[in-house]
N, C-alpha and C positions, 0 to 999 in steps of 0.2 A: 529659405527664410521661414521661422518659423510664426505662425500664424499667432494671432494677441489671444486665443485663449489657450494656447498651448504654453505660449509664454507663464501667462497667470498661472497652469499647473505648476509649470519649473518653480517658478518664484514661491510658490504655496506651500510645497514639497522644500525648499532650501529653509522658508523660514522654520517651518516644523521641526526641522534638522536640527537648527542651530537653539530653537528654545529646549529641545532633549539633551543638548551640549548646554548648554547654561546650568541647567538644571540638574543633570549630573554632578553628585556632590562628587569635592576635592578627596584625592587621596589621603589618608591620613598620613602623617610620618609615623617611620616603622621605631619599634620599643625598642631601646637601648637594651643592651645587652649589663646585664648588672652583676658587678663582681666585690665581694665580700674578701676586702685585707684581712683574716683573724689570728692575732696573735698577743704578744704581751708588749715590753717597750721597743723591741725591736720595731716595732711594728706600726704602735703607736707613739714614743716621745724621745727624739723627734721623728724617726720612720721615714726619713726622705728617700728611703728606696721607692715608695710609692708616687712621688711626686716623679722620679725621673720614670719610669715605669707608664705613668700615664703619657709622658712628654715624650717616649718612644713609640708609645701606640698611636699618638697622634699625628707626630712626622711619618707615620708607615699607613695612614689614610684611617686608621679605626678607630673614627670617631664616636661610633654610634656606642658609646661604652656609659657606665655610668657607674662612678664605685660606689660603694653602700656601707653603711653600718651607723650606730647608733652615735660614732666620737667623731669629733672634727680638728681636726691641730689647727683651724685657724690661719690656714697659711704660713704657718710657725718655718715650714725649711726655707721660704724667702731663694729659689731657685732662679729667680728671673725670669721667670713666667709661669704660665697659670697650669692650673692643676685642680686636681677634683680632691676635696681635704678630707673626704668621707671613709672610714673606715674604723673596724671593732677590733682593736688594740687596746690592751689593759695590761697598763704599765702594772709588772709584781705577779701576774698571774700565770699559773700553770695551767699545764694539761689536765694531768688529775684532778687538781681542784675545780677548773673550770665541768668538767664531767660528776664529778661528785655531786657537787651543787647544781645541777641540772642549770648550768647560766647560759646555754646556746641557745635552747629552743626560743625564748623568749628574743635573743635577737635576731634570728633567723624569722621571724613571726613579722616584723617591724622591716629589717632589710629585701626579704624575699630575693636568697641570690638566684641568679643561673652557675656561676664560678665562684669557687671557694678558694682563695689561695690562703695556705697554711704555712704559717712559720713559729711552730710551738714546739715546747721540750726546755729550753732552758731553764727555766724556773723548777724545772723538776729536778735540775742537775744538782744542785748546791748540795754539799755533805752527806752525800752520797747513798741516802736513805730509801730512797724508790727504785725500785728492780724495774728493768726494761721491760719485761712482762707486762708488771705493771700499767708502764707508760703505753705501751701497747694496747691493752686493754680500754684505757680510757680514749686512744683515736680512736679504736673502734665504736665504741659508743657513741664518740663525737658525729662518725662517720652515717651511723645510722641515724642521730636524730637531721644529718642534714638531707637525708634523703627521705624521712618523715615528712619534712618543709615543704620538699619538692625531688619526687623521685627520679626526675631528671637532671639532676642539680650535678655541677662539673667537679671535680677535685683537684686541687694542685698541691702536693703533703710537699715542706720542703724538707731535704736532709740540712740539717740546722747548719750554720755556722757557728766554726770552733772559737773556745775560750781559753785564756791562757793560764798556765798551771800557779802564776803568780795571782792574778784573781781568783780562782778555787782550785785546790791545789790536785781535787779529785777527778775535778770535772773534762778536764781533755781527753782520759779515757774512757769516761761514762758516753760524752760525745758519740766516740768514734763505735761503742759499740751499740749505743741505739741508732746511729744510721745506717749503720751496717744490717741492721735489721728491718729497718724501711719498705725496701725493694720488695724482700717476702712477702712482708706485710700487707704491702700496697697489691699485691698481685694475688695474692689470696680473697681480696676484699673487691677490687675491680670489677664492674658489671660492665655489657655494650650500651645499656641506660644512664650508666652514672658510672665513668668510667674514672677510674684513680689515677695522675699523673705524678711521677718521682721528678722534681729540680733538686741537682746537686747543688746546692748551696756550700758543702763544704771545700771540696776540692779546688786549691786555687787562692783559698782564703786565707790572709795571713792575721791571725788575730792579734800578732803582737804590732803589727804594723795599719791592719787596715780596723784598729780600732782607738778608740780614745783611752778608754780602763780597762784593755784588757776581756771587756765582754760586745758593748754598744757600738756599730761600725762606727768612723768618722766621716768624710762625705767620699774619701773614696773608697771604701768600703760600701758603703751606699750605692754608690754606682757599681760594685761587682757585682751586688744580689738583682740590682734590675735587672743586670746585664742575661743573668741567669736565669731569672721571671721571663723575660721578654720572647726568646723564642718555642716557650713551652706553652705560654698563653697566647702566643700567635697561634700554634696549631691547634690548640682550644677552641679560639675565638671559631675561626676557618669554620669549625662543624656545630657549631652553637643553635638552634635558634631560641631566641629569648623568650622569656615567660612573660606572658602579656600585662601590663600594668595602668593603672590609671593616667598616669604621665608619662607620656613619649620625649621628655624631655631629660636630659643629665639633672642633677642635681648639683650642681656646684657652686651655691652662695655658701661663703664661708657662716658659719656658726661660730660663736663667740665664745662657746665654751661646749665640755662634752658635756653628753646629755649622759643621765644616771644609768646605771646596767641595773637590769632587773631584778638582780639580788645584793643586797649592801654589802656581804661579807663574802670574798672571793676568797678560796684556798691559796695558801702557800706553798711553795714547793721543797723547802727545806727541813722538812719533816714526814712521816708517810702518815703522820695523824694530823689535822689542823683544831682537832677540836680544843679549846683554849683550857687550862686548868682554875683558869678564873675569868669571872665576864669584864671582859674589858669598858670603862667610861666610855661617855660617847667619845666616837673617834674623830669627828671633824672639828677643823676650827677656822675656819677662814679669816682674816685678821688686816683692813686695809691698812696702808704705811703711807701716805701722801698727804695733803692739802688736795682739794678736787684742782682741777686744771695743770697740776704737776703732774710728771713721769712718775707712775706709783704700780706698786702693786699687790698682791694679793698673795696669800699661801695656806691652803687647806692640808691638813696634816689627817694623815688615816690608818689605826693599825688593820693591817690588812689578814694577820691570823696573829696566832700566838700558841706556841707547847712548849711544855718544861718549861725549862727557863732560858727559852728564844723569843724571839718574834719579829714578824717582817712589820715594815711601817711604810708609808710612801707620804711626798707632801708635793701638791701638785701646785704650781708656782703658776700666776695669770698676771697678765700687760692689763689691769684696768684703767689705765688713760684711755685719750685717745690719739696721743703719740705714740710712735715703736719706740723700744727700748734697748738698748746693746747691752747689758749684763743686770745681774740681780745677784743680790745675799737674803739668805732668810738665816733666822736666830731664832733658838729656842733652849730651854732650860727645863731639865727633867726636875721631878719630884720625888721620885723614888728608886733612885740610883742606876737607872736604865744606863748602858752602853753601848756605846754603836761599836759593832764587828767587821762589817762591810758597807759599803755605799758605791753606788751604781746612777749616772747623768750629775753626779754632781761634786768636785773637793767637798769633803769634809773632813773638821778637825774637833774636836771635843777635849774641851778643857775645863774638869770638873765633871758638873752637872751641864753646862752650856755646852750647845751642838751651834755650830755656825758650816751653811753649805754657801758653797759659791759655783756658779753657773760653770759648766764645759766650756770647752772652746767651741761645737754645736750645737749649742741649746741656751746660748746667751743674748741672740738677738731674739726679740718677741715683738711681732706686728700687734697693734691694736687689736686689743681680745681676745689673741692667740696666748697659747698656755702649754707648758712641758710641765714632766713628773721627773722626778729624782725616786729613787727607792734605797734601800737601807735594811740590814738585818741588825740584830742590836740584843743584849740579855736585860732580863727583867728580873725580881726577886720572885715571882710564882704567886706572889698576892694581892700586889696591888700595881696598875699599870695605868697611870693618869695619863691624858692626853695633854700637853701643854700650849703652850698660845704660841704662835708663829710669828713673829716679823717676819716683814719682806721691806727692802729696798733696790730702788731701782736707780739705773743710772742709762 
């Protein structure tokens, strides 16, 4: 038995114990791992490879993820369940351009990745203007300002998915031989710091089938490229560790709208010059179409470069109620004889000076504050290139 002041030690010694245990502060939770979608509309409008993409990482336990980037669709693919809506997709934009106009580093500044996953090139395909060299040249550039950001930062470059010869008629062998180029590329460039990964995205893809026009997957196209995301970013994930950040937490409240890219005038890809022959008026127009409390919404129109006598334009369409919406039309009426040549997320038809688009069969439902872009190539006379006023209506 022990004696009453041997006791009183024990007792004395257990409470000390437990106030050292008290007082020990809680572990923090560990930093998500943050990965950067960069690309154009594939990517961004509507982009639901990334919605399923997240929704395979999560059924496979890797939650501690967080995706990043300055745009939010808003919850726009409406997949039936949730999803992180965060990533830097810019419906119209190219590689070259984006690298010309130094438009990364500022969001690499604001997202801070650990993974990069890359689905860029298309936009540089159209008419056949920019040599693979070229396009090469500007991953590389791209490749080093992400490793500027963070020299440890991950790569995922994907080999693009094909386009059919009926949406450009050059472009399925431009394709086939800048992916064909990739692999070198990638392995040329590859460090054990910052190591570069090739996804076949092409092989397997049927563009006449697993898209809507010819270029934009439809949703099961959508599910091929996760499909092909998914276990290249698992083995990414696997050797990761994340770059420390203020918030230990995902980020996935939807935003209502994308937040502005750090330079207004993004390059085009249809050209190997973007600089314009004339300045174009301002390019936005936002323009709402409802009574408040009705299904309405919104459409901002933007040329996005201009040479000779082309130029790309895009008009990004928004749910401003606060109902969802299952389709929309936007109209609009040029001034100085502009033409549309192509269009890309959206029918269009042109009759006259009037452009009327009407929503896809993926990009027609729009959740409250969620928003798609439609894009368009179109000729201009070389002089004068007014922006016009947008209707939208909703249904």
């Amino acid at each position: 038995m022990l004696r009453k002041s041997s006791l009183y030690a024990v007792l004395a010694a257990l409470l000390v114990a437990a106030t050292f245990a008290l007082a020990r502060p809680a572990l923090s939770a560990p930093t998500p791992v943050r990965i950067m979608p960069l690309g154009d509309s594939i990517t961004a409008g509507p982009g639901c490879w990334r919605a399923m993409l997240w929704h395979q990482l999560q059924l496979a336990g890797y939650t501690n993820i967080d995706f990043v980037g300055g745009v939010s669709d808003g919850g726009g693919c409406n997949p039936g369940y949730s999803y992180d809506f965060d990533h830097e997709g810019h419906g119209g934009y190219s590689a070259t351009g984006i690298a010309d106009n130094n438009q990364l580093p500022p969001w690499l500044t604001a997202a801070r990745p650990d993974i990069v996953l890359v689905h860029l090139g298309t936009n540089d395909m159209w008419g056949h203007y920019i040599p693979t060299a070229t396009k090469l040249t500007a991953f590389t550039k791209l490749v080093g300002q992400m490793r500027a950001n963070n020299p440890n930062v991950k790569i995922v470059v994907a080999q693009i998915i094909p386009m059919t010869a009926a949406a450009c008629s050059t472009c399925p062998a431009d394709i086939i031989e800048f992916n064909n180029a990739i692999p070198g590329w990638a392995a040329g460039l590859t460090t054990a710091q910052s190591p570069i990964t090739v996804v076949d995205q092409w092989t397997g893809f049927d563009a006449a089938v697993d898209t809507g026009d010819g270029v934009h997957p439809n949703t099961g196209g959508f599910q091929k490229m996760a499909d092909r995301w998914y276990p290249a970013l698992k083995r990414v994930l696997d050797g990761v560790t994340p770059t420390p950040s203020a918030s230990a937490s995902p980020s996935r409240s939807p935003s209502a709208s994308p937040s502005p890219s750090a330079s207004p005038s993004p390059s085009a890809s249809a050209s190997p010059s973007v600089s314009p022959s004339a300045s174009p008026k301002p390019s936005t127009s936002p323009t709402p179409s409802a009574s408040p409390g009705a299904t309405a919404c919104t459409a901002t129109y933007k040329i996005v470069s201009q040479w000779g006598g082309n130029f790309q334009g895009e008009v990004t369409v928004r749910n401003s109620s606060t109902t969802s919406l299952s389709a929309w039309t936007t109209v609009f009426t040029y001034a100085n004889g502009q033409q549309l040549t192509q269009s890309w997320n959206a029918t269009t038809v042109q009759s006259g000076a009037t452009v009327t688009a009407r929503n896809v069969s993926y990009n027609g439902s729009l959740a409250a504050g969620a928003s798609t872009t439609f894009g368009f190539l179109a000729t201009w006379n070389n002089t004068t290139n007014d922006t016009p006023t947008v209707r939208c209506t909703a249904s």
